[in-house]
C-alpha positions in Angstrom: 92.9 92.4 73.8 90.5 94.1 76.1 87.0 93.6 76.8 84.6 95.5 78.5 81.4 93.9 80.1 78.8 95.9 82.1 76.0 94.3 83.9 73.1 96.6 85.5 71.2 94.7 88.5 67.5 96.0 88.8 66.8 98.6 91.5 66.1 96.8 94.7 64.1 98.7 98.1 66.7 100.3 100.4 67.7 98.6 103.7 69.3 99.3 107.5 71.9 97.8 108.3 72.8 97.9 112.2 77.1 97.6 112.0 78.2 97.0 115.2 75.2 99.2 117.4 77.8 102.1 116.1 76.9 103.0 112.8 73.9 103.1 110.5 74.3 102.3 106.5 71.7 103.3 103.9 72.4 100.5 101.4 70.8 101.7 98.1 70.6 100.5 94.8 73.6 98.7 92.5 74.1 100.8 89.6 76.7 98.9 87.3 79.2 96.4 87.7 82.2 96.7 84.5 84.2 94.1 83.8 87.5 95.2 82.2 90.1 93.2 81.6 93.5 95.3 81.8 95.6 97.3 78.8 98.9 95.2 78.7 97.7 92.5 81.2 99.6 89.5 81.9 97.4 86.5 82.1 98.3 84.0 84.2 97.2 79.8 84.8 94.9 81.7 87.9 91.5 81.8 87.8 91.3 84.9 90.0 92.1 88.9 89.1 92.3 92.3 91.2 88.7 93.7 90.6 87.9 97.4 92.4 85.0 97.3 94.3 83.7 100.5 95.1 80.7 101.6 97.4 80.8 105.5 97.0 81.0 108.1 99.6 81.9 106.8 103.3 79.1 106.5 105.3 81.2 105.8 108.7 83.4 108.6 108.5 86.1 105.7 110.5 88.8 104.0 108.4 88.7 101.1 111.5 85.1 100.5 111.0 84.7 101.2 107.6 88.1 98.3 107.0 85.4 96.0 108.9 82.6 96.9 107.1 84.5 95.7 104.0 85.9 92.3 105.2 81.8 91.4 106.6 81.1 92.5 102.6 83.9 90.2 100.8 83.1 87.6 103.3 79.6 86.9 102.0 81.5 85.3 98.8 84.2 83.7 100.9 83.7 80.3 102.7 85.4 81.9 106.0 86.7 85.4 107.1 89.7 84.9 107.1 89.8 83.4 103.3 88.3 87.2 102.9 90.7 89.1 104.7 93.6 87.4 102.4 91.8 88.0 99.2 91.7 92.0 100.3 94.4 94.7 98.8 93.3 97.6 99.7 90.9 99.1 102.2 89.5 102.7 100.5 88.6 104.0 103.8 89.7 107.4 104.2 88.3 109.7 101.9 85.6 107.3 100.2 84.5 103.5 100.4 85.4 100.6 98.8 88.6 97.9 98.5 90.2 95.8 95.9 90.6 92.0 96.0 91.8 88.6 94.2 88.7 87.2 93.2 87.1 85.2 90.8 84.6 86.5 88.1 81.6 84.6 89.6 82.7 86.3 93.2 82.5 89.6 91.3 79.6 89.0 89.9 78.4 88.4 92.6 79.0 91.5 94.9 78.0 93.1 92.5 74.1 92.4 92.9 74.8 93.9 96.2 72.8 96.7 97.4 75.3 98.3 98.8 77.5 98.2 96.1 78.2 101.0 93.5 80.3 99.3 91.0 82.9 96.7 90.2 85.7 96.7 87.8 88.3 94.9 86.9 91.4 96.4 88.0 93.1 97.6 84.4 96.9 98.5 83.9 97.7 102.2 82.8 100.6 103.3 81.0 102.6 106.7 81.9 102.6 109.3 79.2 106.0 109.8 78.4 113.3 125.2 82.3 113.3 127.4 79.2 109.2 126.2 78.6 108.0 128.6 81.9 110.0 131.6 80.5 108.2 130.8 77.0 104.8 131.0 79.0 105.9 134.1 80.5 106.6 133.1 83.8 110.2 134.5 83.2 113.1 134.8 86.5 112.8 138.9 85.7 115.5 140.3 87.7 113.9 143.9 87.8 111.1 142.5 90.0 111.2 142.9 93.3 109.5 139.0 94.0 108.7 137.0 90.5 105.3 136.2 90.1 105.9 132.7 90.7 107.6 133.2 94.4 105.1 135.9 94.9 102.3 132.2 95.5 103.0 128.7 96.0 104.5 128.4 99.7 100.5 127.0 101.2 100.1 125.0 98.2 100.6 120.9 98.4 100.8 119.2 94.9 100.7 115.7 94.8 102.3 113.2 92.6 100.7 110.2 91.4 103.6 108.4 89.5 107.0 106.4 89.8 108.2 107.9 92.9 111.0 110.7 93.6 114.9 111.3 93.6 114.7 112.8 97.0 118.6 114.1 97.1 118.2 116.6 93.6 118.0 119.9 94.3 114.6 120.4 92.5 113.3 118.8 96.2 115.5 120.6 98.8 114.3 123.2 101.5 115.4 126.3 100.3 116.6 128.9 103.4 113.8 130.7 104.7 111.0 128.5 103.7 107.9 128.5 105.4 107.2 126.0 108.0 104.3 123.2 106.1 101.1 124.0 106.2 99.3 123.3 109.4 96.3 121.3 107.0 98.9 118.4 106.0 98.2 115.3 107.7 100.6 113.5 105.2 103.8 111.4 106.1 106.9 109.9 104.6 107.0 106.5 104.3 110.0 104.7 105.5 111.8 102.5 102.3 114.4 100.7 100.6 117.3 103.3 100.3 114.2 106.2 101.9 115.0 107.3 105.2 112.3 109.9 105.9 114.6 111.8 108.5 117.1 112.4 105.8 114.9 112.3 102.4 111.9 115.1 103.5 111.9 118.5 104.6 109.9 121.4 104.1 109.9 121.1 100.5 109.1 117.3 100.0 106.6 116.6 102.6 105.1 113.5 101.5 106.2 110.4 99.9 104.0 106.8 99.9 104.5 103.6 97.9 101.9 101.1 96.7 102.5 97.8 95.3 100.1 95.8 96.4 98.0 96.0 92.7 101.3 96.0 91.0 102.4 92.4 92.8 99.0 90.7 92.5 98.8 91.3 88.9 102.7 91.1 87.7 104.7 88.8 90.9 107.3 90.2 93.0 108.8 93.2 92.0 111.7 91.7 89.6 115.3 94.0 91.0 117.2 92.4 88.4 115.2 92.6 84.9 114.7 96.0 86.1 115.9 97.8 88.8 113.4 99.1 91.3 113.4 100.3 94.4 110.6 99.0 97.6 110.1 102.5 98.4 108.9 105.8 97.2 112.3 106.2 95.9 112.2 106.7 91.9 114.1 104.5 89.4 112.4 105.3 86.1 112.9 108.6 86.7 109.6 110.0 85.1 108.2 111.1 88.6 111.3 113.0 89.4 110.4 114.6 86.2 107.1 115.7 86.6 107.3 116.7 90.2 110.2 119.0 89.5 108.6 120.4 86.7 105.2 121.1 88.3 106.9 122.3 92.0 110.7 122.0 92.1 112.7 124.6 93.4 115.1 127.2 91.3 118.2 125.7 90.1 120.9 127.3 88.2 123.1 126.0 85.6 121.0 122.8 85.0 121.4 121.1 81.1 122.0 118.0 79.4 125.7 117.9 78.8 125.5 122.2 78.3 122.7 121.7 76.3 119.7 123.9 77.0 121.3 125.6 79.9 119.4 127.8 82.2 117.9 127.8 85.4 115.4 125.2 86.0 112.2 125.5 88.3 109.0 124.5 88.4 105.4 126.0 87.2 105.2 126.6 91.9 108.6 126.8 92.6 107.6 127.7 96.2 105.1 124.9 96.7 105.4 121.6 98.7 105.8 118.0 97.0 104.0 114.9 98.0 104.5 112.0 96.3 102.5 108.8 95.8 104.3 106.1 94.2 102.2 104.1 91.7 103.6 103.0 89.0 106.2 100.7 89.0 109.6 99.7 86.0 108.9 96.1 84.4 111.4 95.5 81.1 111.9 99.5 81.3 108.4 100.7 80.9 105.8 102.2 83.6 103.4 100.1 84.8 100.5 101.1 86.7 97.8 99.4 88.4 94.6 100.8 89.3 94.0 98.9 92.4 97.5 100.9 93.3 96.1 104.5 92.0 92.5 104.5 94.1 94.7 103.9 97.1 96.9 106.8 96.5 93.8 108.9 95.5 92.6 107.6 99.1 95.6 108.7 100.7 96.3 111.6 98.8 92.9 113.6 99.9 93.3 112.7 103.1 96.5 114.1 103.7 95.1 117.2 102.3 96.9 118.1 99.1 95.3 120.8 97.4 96.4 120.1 93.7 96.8 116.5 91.7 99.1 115.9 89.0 98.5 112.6 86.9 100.6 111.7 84.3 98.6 108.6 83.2 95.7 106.6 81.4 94.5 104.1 79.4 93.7 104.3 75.1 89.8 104.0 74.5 87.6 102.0 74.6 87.6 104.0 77.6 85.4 102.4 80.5 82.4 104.0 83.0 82.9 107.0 84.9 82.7 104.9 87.9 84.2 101.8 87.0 88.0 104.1 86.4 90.2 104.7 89.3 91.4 108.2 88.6 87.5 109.2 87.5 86.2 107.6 90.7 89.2 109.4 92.7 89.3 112.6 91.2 85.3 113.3 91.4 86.0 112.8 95.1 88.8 115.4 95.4 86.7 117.5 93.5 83.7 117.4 96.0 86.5 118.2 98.5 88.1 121.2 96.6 90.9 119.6 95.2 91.5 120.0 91.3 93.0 117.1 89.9 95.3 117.4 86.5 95.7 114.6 83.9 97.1 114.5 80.6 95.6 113.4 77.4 97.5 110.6 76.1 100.0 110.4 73.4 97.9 108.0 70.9 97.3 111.2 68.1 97.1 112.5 65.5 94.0 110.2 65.3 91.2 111.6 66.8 88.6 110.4 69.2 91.6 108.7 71.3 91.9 111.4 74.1 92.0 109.8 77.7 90.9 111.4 81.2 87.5 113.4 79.5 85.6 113.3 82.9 84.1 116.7 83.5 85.1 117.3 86.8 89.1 117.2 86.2 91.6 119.2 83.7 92.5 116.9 80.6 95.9 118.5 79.0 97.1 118.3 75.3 100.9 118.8 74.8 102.5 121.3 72.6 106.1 122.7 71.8 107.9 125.6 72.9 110.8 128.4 70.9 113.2 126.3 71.7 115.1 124.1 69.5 118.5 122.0 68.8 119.4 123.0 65.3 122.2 119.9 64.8 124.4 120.6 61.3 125.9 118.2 59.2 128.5 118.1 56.6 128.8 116.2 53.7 132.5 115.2 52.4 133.3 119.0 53.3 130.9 120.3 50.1 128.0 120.9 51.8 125.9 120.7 54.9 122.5 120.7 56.0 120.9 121.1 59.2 118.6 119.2 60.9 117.2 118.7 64.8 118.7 116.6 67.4 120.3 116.2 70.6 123.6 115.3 70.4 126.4 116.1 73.1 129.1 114.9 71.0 130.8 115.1 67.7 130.1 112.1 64.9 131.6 111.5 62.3 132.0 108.4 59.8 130.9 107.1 56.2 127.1 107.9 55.2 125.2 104.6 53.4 121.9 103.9 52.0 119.1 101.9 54.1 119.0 99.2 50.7 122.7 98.3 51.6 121.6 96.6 55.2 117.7 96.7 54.9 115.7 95.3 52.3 113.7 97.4 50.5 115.6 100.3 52.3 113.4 100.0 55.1 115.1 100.0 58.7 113.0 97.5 60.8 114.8 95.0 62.3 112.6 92.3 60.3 114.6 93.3 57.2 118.0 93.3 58.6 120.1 92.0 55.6 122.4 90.4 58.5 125.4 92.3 57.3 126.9 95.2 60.0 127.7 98.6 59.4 130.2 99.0 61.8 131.2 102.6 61.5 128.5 104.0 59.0 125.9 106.5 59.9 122.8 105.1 57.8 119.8 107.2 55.9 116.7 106.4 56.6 112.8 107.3 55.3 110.0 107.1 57.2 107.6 105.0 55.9 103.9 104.4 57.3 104.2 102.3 60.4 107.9 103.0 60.1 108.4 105.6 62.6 112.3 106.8 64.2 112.2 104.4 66.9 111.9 101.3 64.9 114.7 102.7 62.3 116.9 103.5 65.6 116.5 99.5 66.5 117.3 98.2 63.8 120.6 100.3 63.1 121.7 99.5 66.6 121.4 96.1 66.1 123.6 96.2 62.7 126.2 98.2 65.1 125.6 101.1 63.0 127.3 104.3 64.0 124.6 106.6 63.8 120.9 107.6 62.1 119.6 110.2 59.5 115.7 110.0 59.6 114.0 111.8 57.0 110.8 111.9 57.6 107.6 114.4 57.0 108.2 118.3 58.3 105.1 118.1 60.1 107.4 115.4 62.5 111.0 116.2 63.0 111.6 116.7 66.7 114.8 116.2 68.3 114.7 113.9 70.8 117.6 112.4 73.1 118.8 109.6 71.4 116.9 106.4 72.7 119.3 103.7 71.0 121.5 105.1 68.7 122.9 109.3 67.9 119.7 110.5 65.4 119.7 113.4 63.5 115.9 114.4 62.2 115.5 115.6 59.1 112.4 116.7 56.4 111.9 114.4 53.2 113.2 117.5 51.4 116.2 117.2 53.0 116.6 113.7 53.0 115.8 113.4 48.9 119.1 116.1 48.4 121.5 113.2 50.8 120.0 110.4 49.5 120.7 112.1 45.3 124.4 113.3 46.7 125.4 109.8 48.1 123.9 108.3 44.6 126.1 110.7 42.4 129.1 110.0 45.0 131.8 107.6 43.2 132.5 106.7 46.7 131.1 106.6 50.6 130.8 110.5 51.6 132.1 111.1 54.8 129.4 112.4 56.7 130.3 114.3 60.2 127.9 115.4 62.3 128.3 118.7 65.0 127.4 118.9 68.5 123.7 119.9 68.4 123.5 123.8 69.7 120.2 125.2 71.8 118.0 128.1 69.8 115.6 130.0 71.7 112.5 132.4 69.6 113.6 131.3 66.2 110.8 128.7 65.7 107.1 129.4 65.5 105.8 128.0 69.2 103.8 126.8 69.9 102.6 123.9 67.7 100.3 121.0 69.2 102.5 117.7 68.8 101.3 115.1 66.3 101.1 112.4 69.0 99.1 114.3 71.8 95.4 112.4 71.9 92.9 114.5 70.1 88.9 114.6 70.8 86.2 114.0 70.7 85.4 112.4 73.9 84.3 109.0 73.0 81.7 108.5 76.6 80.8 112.3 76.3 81.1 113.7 73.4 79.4 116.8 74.8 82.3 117.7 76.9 84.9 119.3 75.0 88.2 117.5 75.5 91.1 118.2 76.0 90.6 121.1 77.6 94.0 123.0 77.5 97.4 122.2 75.9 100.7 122.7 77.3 104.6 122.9 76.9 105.5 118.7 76.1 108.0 118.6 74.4 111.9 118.1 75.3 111.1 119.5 78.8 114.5 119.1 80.9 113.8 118.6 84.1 115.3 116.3 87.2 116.3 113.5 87.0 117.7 110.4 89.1 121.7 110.1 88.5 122.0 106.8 88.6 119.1 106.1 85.5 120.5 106.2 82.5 119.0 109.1 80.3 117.9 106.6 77.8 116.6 103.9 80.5 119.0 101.3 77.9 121.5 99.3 80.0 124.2 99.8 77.7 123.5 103.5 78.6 126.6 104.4 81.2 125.8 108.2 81.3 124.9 109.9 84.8 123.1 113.2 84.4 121.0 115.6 86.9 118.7 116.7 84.3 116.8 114.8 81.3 114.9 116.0 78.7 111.8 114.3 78.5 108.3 114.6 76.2 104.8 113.6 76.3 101.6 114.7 77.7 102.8 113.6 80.4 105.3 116.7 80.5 102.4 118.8 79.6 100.5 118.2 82.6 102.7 118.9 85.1 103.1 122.3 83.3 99.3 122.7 84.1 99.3 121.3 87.6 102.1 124.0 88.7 100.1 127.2 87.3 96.9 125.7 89.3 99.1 125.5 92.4 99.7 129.1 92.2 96.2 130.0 90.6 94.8 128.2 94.2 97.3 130.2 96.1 96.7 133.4 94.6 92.8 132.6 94.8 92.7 129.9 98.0 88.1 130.4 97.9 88.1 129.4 94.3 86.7 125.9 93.6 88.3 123.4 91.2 85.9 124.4 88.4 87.2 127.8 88.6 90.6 127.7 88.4 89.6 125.4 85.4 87.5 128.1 84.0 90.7 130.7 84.8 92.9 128.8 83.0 90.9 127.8 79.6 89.0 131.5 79.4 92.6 133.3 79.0 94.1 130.6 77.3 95.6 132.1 73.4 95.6 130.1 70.2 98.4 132.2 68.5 102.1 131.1 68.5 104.7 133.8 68.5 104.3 134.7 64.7 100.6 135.6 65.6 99.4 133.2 63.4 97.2 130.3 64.2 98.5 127.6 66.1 99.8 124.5 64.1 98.6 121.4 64.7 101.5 118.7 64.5 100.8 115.8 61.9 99.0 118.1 59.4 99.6 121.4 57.7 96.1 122.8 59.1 95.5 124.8 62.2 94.8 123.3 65.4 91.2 122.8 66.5 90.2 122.4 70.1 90.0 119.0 69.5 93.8 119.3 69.6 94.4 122.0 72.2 91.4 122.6 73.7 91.1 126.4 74.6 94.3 126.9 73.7 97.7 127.6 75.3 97.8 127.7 79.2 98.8 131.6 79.8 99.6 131.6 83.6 99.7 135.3 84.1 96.2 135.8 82.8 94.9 132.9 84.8 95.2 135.1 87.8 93.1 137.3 86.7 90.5 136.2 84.2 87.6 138.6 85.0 84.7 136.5 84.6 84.7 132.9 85.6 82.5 130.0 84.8 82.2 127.9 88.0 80.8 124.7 89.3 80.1 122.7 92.7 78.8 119.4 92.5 75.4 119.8 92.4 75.5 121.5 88.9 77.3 117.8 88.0 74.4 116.1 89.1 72.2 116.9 85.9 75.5 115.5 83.6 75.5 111.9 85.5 71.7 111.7 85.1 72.3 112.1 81.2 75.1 109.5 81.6 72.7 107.2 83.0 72.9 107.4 86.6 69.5 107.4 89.0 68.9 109.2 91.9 69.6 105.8 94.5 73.0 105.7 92.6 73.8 109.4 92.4 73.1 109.3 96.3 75.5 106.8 97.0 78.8 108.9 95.6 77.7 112.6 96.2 78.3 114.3 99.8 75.4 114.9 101.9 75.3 118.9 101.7 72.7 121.4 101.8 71.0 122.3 99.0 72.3 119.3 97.2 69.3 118.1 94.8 70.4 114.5 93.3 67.1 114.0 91.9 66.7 113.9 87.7 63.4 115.0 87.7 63.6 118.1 84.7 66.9 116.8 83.7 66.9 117.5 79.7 68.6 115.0 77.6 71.2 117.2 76.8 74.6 118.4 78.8 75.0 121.6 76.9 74.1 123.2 79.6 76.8 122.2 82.0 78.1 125.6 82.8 81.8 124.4 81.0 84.4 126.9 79.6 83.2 125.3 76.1 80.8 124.2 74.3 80.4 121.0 72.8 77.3 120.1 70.5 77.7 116.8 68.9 74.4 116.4 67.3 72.9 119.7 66.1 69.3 118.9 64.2 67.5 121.9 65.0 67.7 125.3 66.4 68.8 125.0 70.7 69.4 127.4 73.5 71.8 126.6 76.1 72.6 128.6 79.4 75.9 130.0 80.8 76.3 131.5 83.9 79.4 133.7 84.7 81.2 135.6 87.9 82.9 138.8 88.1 86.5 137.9 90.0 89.1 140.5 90.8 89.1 143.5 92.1 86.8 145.7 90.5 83.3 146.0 91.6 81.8 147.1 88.7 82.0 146.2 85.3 80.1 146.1 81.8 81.2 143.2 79.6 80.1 142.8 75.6 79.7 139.4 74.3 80.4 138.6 70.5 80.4 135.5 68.7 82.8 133.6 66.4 79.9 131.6 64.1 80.8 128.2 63.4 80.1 127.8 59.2 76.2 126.9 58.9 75.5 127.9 62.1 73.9 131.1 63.5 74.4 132.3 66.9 72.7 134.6 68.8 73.6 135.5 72.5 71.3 137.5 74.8 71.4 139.4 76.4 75.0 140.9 74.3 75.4 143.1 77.7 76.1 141.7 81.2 76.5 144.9 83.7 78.1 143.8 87.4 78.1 145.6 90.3 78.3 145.6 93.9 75.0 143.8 94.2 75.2 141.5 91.0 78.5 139.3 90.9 76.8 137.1 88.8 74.8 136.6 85.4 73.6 134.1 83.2 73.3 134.9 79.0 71.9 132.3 76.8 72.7 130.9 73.5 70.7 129.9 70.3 72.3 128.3 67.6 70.3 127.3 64.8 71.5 125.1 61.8 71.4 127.0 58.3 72.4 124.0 56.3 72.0 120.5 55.6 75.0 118.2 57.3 76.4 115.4 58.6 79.6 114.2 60.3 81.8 117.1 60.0 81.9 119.5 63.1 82.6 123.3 62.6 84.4 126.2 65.0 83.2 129.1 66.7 83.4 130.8 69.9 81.7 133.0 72.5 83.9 135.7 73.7 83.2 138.6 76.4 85.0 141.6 77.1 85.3 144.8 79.2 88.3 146.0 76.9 90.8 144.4 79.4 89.8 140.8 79.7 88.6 138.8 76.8 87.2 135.9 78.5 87.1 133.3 75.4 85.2 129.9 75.3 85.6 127.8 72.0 82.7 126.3 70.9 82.6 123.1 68.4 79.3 122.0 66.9 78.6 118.8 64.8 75.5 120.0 62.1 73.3 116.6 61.8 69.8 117.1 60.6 67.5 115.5 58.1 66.3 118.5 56.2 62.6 118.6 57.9 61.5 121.7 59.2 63.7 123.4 62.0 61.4 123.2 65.7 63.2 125.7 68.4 64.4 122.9 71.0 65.6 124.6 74.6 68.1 122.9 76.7 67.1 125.7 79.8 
């Protein structure tokens, strides 16, 4: 169970603190202290839990004085110094303030009446979201090139991996001849490990590798080697960072499949770029565990070092917590004030919506989606007939085909209905039921030593997938009614024999958003349009460590290179790898704008040219599904126009959210020009200068402000804006001309919608779209109706 408690202290008069005759601190005001207690968290007989404290920006600029500064802080609920330094974890001192601790919930309560303290949290466990899909986004190896547009960037470009470490030996991480010496802005290392020997493990491809399990071992005990093998190093186990890094940066590697399935060459999204990884979430019983006490200090480290793009393939199902009381929130609005755009995907909890994870403003939030690839499988009954279904199966299987009822009451396949009697030998049919879902079914005919699975389930769901416990073959209801009527009319068991699966490329309608990729809308901001972009997640084959099974099962005794793999958390490195070559192609632009790059020329077509499916349903996807749409990499380079932030234009957003001046002070860098006040703040976000727009409670008639920037080459330029109406809703943008030229790089337009009918609780689709006949820079625009029927009163968010 988890439950979330926030305390606010009253503002208190600001302070000096003299540290040491060295350094002066403003303390200022405590904004929020949130109590969280952790998804999946193992209680213990301990009083005492790992709570994040966290103090903002760094006002010493020294890790060594800053470290002090801490321990003098934890001391003041410690009955000595050295009680305190035991307590600590983790000292954030590099790139912003704050540590992590064993204490007790009065202790934490405690610090956090502190002036000088921004937040504590409770130190929460997140769970990871687990080749042919960059040809499918056009990123193809085309041989009459000269230099592919994916070597053409990438080689000053550092993407870091927060996740379960790295295969250092696969080829997807070795220096390729000729490559660049690293960039002379890396202040990274390689940490030295069990079976990691940096000498041998890096190069000029994998420049970075660290390892945190300090969170991991407060929380869960020492790292258990024999329930499930782990390594004390940055070296991967689980095999899911090996995954994601090679698919957001590993280098070009021919002939790579899954036992000659999918064959091709494999590469990443930056084949050309430099991998650092940071080591954060750990195997217990199989499964990824990470902690955020272990996350913030990788974020720490991570910015430090200097990386220039984050991939994170993690998070946490709502309720979702404060901005700043969440690790990758708190780390990844820092990176942000230092340039670096940090990727995370959405979360596999759909089709439900409102369960989308990682909605802060200031980062990319990725849906996941399929590609034209598939594994038609084909399987014949007693010789008479056959039908096809999806799967991925190396191997031929054959044997006699029974009904679910004969092992499973009811016919359901859940291991609570086992009739205790094995079928050894059979390959059982299955129906999904609701709750019932493939995986359950594959337990329970594994346990009854069954020979193999027929799932028939809803056409909205069959996708192949590698087969977890037991060979699966995927098919529709349709399908499944026609075996389940043969076997009935069959005087005896059919034989059932099922082929090798074969690979399919452009024969199925791709992209289509997968039914379990977290939909919107943002529960904490609802105003923010998330996710913001979808991408290829679905049976990605990638690298993978050769001595993990490709099922992570112990009774799995395969050794493979490559794994397929599916999730959002396949997705997002997709994402992270086109803004690793976005950033090298356009070093100046900040994160907002390669964010703004890659959902303006995003396309919500699949390759019929018909709209794109969203998985679970029969309907169309919405951008509560996929955002703007599917990432196109080649037009990110070149989006024309650009909607772009720093993080002053944030500042308005946290006032709505609830933050004062004292607190927005205390994370926001001291820069020029920086206002942090929320005097003239209106109540609404809309006009956050986002690639969307988001307007959850629409009563009467508002005008919100974008500003855009001509990019590219061209000097000159007249664009014409239209717009899609949402139904009810009229739109009117002004001016409907923006003309750029050398002097003006930049314009604003402005946008009235006004309710023309009586609603409530149902949102509607539009979108704004300019154009110079080349570009069409597209922002999607969702807006929730809700008024009361009195007379309409012009409202203006300017």
């Amino acid at each position: 169970m988890t439950v979330s408690t926030t305390l606010f202290n009253p503002q208190k008069n600001n302070i000096v603190l003299q540290w040491e005759k060295m350094a002066t601190y403003i303390l200022q005001c405590f904004w929020g202290l949130s109590l969280a207690s952790s998804l999946s968290f193992v209680h213990t007989t301990s009083t005492s839990h790992v709570y994040i404290v966290y103090l903002g920006i760094n006002q010493f600029h020294d890790p060594i004085l800053t470290s002090k500064f801490h321990i003098q802080i934890l001391s003041d609920v410690f009955s000595s110094e050295e009680d305190a330094k035991q307590s600590i974890l983790y000292s954030y001192s590099n790139s912003f303030s704050g540590f992590s601790a064993k204490l007790s919930s009065s202790q934490a309560t405690t610090l956090a009446r502190m002036d000088k303290v921004v937040s504590v949290f409770r130190s929460k466990t997140l769970k990871l979201h687990t080749t042919r899909s960059w040809d499918f986004l056009g990123l193809t190896l085309d041989e009459t090139q000269v230099i592919p547009m994916q070597f053409s960037y990438g080689h000053d470009i550092v993407v870091g991996i927060l996740d379960t470490g790295i295969w250092p030996e696969s080829e997807s991480f070795q220096e390729k001849p000729g490559m660049e010496p690293i960039p002379s802005s890396w202040k990274g290392v390689c940490v030295e490990g069990e079976e990691f020997e940096p000498a041998i493990a890096c190069n000029r491809k994998l420049i970075g590798a660290r390892y945190y399990l300090k969170g991991f071992e407060r929380e869960y005990g020492p790292l258990n080697m024999s329930g499930n093998p782990e390594y004390r190093s940055a070296r991967d186990f689980l095999g899911h960072g090996t995954h994601t890094a090679s698919t957001a940066a590993g280098s070009t590697v021919k002939n790579a499949s899954f036992f000659g399935i999918a064959q091709g060459t494999a590469r990443g999204g930056a084949p050309r770029a430099r991998v650092a990884v940071y080591k954060v979430c750990w195997g217990m019983s199989f499964d990824g565990i990470c902690t955020e006490a272990d996350i913030l200090a990788a974020f720490d480290d991570a910015l430090h070092d200097r990386v220039h793009v984050i991939s994170a393939s993690f998070g946490v199902t709502p309720p979702l917590s404060p901005f700043f009381a969440s690790s990758a929130d708190i780390g990844s609005f820092h990176a942000m004030q230092l340039g670096i755009t940090v990727v995370f995907s959405a979360g596999n909890d759909g089709p439900e919506p409102s369960l989308v994870q990682n909605v802060a403003p200031w980062s990319l939030c990725v849906a996941a989606s399929t590609i034209d690839r598939s594994f038609p499988t084909e399987i014949v009954l007693d010789r008479n007939f056959s039908i096809t279904g999806q799967s991925i199966i190396s191997k031929e299987i054959k044997g006699k085909l029974v009904n679910a009822v004969s092992y499973f009451f009811d016919g359901l396949c859940s291991l609570g209905n086992w009739r205790q009697r094995a079928a050894t030998g059979r390959i059982v049919l299955c129906f999904y039921t609701p709750g019932l879902v493939y995986e359950i079914a594959q337990a329970a005919v594994k346990r009854a030593n069954g020979l193999g699975l027929i799932f028939a389930e809803p056409f909205t769901k069959p996708i192949a997938d590698v087969d977890d416990f037991i060979p699966t073959l995927h098919v529709d209801i349709n399908q499944g009614t026609i075996i389940k009527n043969y076997l009935a009319e069959s005087p005896k068991l059919p034989v059932v024999q099922i082929s090798p699966s074969k690979t399919v490329i452009g024969k199925s309608p791709a992209p289509t958003v997968v039914y379990f990729s977290s939909r919107g809308p943002s529960t904490i901001s609802p105003d923010i349009l998330k996710p913001d972009i979808t991408g290829p997640g679905i049976n990605i084959l990638a690298a993978w460590p050769p001595q993990t099974p490709p099922t992570l099962q112990p009774f799995d005794n395969r050794s493979v290179r490559w794994n397929f793999q599916s999730g959002t958390s396949m997705s997002c490195p997709h994402v992270s790898g086109v803004v690793a070559l976005v950033k090298s192609a356009h070093p100046e632009w900040s994160p907002a704008a390669i964010r703004s790059a890659i959902m303006t020329t995003a396309y919500t077509r699949d390759t019929t040219h018909d709209s794109i499916l969203a998985g679970g349903s029969m309907a169309g996807s919405t951008p509560f599904e996929m955002g703007a749409g599917q990432i196109n990499p080649l037009k990110a380079l070149d989006p024309g126009l650009i909607y772009d932030m720093n993080t002053s234009d944030y500042i308005p957003f946290l006032c709505n959210m609830g933050y004062t001046e004292q607190r927005i002070n205390m994370i926001v860098l001291p820069s020029p020009g920086v206002d942090t006040s929320c005097r003239n703040v209106h109540e609404t976000n809309a006009n956050l200068n986002y690639p969307s727009i988001s307007i959850p409670n629409l009563q009467s008639p508002i005008t919100v402000k974008r500003t855009v920037r001509i990019v590219g080459g061209r000097k000159t330029a007249v664009y014409f804006g239209a717009a899609k109406e949402p139904d009810g809703v009229e739109v009117v943008i002004w001016p409907r001309v923006l003309i750029f030229s050398h002097s003006k790089r930049e314009m604003s337009y402005y946008i009235t919608l006004k309710p023309l009918k009586k609603s409530e609780g149902r949102y509607d689709l539009g979108e704004i779209v300019w154009s110079d006949g080349f570009h069409y820079v597209r922002s999607p625009m969702v807006v929730l109706v809700n008024n009361s029927g009195d007379d309409f009163t012009v409202r203006s968010a300017i």
